[in-house]
N, CA, C and O atoms as CSV, one atom per row, in Angstrom:
chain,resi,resn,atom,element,x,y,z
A,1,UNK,N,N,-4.058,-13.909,6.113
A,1,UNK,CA,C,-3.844,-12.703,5.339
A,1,UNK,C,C,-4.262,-12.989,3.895
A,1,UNK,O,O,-3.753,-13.930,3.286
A,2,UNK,N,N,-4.898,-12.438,3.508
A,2,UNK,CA,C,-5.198,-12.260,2.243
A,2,UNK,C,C,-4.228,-12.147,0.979
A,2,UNK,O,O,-3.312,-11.325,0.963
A,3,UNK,N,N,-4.483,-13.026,-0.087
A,3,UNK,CA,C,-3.201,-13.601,-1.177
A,3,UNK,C,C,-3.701,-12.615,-2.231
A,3,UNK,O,O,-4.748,-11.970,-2.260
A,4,UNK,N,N,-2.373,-12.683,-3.346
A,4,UNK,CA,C,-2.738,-11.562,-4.234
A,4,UNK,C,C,-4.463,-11.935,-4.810
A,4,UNK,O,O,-5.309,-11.042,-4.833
A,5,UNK,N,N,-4.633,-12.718,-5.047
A,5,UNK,CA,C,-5.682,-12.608,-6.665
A,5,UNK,C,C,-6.674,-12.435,-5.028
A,5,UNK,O,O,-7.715,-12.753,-5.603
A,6,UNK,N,N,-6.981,-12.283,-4.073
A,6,UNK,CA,C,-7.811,-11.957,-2.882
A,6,UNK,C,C,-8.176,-10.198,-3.290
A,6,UNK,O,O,-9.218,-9.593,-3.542
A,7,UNK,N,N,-7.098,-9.908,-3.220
A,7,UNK,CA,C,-7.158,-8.511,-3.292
A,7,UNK,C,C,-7.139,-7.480,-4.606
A,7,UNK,O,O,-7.884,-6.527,-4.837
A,8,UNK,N,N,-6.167,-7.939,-5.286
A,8,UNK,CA,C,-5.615,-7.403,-6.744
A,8,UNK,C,C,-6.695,-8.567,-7.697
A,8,UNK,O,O,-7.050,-7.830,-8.616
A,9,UNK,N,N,-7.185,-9.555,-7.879
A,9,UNK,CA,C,-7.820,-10.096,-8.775
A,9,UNK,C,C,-9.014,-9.960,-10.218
A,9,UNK,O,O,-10.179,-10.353,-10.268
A,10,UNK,N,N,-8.292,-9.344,-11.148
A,10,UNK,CA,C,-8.849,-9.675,-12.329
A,10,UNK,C,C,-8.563,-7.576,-12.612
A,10,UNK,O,O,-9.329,-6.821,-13.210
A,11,UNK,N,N,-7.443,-7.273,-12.036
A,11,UNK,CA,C,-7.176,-5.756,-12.168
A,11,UNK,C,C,-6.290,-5.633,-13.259
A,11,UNK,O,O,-5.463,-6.533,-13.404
A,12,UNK,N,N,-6.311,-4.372,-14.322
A,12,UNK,CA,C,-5.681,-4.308,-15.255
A,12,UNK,C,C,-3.865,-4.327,-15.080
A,12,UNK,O,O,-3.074,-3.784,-14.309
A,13,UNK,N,N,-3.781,-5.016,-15.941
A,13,UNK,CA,C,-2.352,-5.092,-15.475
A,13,UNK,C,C,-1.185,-3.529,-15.420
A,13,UNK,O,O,-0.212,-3.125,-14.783
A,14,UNK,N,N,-2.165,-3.054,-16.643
A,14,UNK,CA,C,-1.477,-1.387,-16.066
A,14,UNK,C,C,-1.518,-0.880,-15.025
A,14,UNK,O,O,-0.438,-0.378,-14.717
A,15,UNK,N,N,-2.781,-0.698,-13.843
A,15,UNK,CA,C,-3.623,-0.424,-13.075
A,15,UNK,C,C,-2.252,-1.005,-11.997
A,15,UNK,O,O,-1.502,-0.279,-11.344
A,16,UNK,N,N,-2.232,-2.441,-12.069
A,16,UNK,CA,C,-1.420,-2.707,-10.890
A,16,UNK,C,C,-0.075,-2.683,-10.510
A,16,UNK,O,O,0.451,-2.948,-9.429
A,17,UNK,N,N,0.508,-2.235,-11.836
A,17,UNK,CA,C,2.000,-1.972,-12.065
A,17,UNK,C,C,1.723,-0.938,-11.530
A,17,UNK,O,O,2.135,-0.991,-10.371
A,18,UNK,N,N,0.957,0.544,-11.863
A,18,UNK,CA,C,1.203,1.404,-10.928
A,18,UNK,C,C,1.188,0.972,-9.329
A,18,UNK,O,O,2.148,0.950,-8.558
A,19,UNK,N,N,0.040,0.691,-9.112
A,19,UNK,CA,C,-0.125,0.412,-7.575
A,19,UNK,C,C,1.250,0.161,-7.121
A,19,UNK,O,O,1.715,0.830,-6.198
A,20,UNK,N,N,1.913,-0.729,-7.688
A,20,UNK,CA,C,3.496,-1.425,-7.642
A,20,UNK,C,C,4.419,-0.745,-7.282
A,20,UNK,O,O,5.295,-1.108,-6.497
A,21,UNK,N,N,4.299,0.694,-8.000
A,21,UNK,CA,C,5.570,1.714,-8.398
A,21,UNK,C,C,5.228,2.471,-7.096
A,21,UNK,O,O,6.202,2.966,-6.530
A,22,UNK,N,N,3.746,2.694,-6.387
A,22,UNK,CA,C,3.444,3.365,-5.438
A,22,UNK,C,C,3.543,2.508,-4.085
A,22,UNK,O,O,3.693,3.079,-3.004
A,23,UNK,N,N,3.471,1.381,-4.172
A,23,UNK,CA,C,3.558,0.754,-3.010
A,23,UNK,C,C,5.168,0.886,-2.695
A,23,UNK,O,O,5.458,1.067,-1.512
A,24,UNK,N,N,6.371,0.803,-3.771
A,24,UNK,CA,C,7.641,0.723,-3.442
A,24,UNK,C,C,7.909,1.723,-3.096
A,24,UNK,O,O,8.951,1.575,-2.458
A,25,UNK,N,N,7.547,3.048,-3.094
A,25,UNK,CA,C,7.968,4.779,-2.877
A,25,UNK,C,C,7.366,4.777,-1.751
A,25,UNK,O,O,7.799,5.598,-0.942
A,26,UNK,N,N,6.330,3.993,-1.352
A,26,UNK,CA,C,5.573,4.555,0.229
A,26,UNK,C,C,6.601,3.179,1.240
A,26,UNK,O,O,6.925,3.325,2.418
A,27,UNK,N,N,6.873,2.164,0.538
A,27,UNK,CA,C,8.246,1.178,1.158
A,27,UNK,C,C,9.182,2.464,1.718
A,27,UNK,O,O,9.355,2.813,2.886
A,28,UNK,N,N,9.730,3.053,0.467
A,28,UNK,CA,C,11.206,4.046,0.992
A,28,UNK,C,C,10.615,4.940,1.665
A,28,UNK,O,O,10.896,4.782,2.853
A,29,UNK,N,N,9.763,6.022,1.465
A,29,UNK,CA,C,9.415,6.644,2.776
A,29,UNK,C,C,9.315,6.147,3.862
A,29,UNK,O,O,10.060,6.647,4.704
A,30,UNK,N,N,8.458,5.064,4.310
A,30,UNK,CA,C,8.517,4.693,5.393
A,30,UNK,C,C,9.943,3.985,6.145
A,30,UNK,O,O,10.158,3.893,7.353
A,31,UNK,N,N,10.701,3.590,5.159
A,31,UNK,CA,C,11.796,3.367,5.781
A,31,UNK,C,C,12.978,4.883,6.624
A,31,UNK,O,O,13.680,4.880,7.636
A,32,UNK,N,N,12.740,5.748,5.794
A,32,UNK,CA,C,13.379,6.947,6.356
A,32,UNK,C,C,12.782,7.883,7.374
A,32,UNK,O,O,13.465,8.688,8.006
A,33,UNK,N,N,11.089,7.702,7.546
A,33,UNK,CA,C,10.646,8.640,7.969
A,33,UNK,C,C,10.844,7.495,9.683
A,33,UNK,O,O,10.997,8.041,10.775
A,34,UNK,N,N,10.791,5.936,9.520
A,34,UNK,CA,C,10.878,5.627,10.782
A,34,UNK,C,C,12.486,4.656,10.799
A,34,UNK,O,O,12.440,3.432,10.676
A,35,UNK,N,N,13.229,5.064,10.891
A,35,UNK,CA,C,14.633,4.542,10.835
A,35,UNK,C,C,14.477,3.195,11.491
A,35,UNK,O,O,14.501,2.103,10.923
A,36,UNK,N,N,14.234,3.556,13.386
A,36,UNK,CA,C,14.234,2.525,14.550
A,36,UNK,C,C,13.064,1.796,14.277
A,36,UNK,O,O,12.776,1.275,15.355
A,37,UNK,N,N,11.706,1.265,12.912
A,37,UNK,CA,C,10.572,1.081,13.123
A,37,UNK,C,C,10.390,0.296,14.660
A,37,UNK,O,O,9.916,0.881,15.634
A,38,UNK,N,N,10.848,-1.110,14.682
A,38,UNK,CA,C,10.792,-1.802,15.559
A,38,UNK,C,C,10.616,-1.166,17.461
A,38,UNK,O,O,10.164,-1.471,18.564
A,39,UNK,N,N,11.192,-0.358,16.877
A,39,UNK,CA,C,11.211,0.588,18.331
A,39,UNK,C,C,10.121,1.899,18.384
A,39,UNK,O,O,9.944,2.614,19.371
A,40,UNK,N,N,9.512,2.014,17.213
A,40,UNK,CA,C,8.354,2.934,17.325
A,40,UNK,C,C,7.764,2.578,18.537
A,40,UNK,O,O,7.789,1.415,18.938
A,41,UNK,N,N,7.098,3.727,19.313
A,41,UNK,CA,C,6.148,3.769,19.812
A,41,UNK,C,C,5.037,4.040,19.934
A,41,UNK,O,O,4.119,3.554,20.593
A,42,UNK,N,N,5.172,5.314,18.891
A,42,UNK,CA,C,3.500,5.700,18.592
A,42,UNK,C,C,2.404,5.218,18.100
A,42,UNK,O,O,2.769,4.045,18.016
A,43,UNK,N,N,1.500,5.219,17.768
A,43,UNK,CA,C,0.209,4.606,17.218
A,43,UNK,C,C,0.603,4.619,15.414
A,43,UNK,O,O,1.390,5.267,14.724
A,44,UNK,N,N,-0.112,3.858,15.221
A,44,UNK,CA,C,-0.487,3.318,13.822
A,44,UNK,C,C,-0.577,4.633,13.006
A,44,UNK,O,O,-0.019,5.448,13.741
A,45,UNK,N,N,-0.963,5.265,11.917
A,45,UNK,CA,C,-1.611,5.824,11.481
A,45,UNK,C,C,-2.770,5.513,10.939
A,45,UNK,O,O,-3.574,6.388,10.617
A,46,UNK,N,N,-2.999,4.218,10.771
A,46,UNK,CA,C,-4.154,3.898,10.215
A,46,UNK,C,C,-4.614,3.229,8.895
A,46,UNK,O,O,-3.661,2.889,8.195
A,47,UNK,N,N,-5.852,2.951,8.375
A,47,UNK,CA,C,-5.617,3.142,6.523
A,47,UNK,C,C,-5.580,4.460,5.824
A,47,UNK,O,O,-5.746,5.558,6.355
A,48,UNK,N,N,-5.345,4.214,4.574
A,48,UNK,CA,C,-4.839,5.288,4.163
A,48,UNK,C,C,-5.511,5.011,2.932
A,48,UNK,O,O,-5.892,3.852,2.763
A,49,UNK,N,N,-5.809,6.177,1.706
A,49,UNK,CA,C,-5.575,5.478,0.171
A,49,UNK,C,C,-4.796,6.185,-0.410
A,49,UNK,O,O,-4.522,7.328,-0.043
A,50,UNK,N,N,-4.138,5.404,-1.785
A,50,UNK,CA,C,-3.459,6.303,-2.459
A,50,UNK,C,C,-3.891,6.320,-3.810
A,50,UNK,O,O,-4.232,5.282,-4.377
A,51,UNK,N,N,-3.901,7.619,-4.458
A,51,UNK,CA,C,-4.894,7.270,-5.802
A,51,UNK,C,C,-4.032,7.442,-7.118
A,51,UNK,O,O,-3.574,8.493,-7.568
A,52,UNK,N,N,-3.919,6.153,-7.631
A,52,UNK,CA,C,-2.650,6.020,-8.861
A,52,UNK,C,C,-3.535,6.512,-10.312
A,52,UNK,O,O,-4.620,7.060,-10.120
A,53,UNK,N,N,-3.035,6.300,-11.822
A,53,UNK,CA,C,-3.452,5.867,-12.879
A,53,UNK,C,C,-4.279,4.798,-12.445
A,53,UNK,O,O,-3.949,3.833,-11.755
A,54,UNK,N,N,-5.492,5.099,-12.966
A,54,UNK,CA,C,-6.305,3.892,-13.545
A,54,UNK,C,C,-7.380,3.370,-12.215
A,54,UNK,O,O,-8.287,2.598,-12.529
A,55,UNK,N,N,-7.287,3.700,-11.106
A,55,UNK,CA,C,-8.138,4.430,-9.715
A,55,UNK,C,C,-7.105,4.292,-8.223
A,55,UNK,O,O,-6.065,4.937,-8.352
A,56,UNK,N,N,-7.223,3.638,-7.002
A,56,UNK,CA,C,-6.495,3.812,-5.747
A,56,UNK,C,C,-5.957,2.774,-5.360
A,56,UNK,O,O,-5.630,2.021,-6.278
A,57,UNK,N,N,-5.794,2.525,-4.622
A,57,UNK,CA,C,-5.661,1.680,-3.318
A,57,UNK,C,C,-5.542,1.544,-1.820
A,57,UNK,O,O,-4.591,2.312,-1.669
A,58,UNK,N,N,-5.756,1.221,-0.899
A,58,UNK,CA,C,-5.971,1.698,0.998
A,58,UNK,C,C,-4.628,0.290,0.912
A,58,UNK,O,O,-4.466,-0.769,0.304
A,59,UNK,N,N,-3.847,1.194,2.018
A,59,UNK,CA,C,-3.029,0.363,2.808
A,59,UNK,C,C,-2.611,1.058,4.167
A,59,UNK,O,O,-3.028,2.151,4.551
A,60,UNK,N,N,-1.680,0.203,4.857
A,60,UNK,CA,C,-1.147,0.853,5.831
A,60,UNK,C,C,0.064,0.846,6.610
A,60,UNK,O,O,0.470,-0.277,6.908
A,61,UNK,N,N,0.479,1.451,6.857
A,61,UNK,CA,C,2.184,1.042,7.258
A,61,UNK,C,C,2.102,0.928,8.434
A,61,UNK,O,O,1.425,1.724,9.085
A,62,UNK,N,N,2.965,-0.385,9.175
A,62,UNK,CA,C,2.833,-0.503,10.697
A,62,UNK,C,C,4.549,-0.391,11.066
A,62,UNK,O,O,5.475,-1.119,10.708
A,63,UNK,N,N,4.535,0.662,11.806
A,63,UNK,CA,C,6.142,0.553,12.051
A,63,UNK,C,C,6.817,-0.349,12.749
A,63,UNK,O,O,7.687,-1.048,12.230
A,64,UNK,N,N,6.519,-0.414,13.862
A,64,UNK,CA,C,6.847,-1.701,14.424
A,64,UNK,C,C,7.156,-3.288,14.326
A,64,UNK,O,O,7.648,-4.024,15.181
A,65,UNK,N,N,6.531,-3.703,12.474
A,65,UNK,CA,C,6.536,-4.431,12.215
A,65,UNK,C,C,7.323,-4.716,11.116
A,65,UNK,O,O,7.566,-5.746,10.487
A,66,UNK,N,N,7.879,-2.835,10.982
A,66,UNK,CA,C,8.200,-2.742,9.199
A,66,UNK,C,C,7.636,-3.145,8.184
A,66,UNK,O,O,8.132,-3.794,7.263
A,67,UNK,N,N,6.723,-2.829,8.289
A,67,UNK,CA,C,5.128,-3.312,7.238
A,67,UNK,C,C,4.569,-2.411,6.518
A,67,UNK,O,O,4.174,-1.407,7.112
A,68,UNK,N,N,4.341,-2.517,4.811
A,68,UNK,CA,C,3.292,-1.820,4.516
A,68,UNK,C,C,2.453,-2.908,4.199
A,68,UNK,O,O,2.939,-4.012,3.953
A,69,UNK,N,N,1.360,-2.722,4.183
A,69,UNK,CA,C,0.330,-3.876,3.959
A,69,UNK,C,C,-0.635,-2.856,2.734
A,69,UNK,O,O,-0.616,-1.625,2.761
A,70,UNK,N,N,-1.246,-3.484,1.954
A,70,UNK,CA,C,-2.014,-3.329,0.604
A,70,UNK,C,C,-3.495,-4.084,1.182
A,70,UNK,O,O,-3.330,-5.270,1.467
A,71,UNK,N,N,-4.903,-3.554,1.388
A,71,UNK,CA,C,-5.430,-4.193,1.902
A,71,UNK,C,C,-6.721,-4.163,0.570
A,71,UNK,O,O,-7.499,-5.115,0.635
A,72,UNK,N,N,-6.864,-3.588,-0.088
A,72,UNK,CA,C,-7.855,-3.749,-1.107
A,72,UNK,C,C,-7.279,-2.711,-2.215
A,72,UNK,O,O,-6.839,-1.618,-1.859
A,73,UNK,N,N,-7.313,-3.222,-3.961
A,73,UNK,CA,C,-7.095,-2.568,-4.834
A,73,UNK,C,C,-8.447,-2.071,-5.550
A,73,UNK,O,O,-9.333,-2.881,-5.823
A,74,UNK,N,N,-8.578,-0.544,-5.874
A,74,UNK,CA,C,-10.109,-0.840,-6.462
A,74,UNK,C,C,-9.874,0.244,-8.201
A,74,UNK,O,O,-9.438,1.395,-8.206
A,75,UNK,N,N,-10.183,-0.324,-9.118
A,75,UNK,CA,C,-9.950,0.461,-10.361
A,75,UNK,C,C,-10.892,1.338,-10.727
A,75,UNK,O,O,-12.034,1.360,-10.270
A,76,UNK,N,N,-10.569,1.870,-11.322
A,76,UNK,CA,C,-11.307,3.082,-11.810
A,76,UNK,C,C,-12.473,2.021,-13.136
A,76,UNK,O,O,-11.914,1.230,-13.895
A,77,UNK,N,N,-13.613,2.158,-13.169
A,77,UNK,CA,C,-14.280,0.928,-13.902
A,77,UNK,C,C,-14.445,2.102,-15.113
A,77,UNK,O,O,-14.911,1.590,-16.131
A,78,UNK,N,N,-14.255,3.131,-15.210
A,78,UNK,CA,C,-14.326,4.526,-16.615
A,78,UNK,C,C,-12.956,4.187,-16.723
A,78,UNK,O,O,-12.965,4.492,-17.916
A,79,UNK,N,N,-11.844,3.846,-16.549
A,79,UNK,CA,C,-10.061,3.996,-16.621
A,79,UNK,C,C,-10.011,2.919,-18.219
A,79,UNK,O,O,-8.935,2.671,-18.763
């Protein structure tokens, strides 16, 4: 699996504090929207992006695993 400076490396530190604030709010959703994760059955949803201050990021939540995963950060290079 890929380590921070893999993914997040040489990103503004504003840039990734958001990502931060958005990765923890898509944490609590996913904790409420799948209570039993472990016991999900349905499919994945997939990647996703989410687009903060300063440009996005793609991740994806696996329920079953109780996982959000962060798989590439990309900045806005005009931000």
């Amino acid at each position: 699996m890929p380590d921070r400076e893999t993914v997040a490396g040489g990103a503004p530190v504003d840039f990734l504090a958001e990502v931060a604030k958005t990765a923890d709010e898509l944490v609590r959703a996913a904790e409420v929207l799948h209570l039993h994760g472990p016991g999900y059955q349905g499919a994945d949803e997939g990647a996703k992006h989410a687009f903060v201050a300063g440009g996005f990021f793609v991740y994806m939540i696996t329920p079953r695993s109780e996982l959000v995963t962060i798989w590439r950060v990309t900045p806005d290079p005009l931000a």
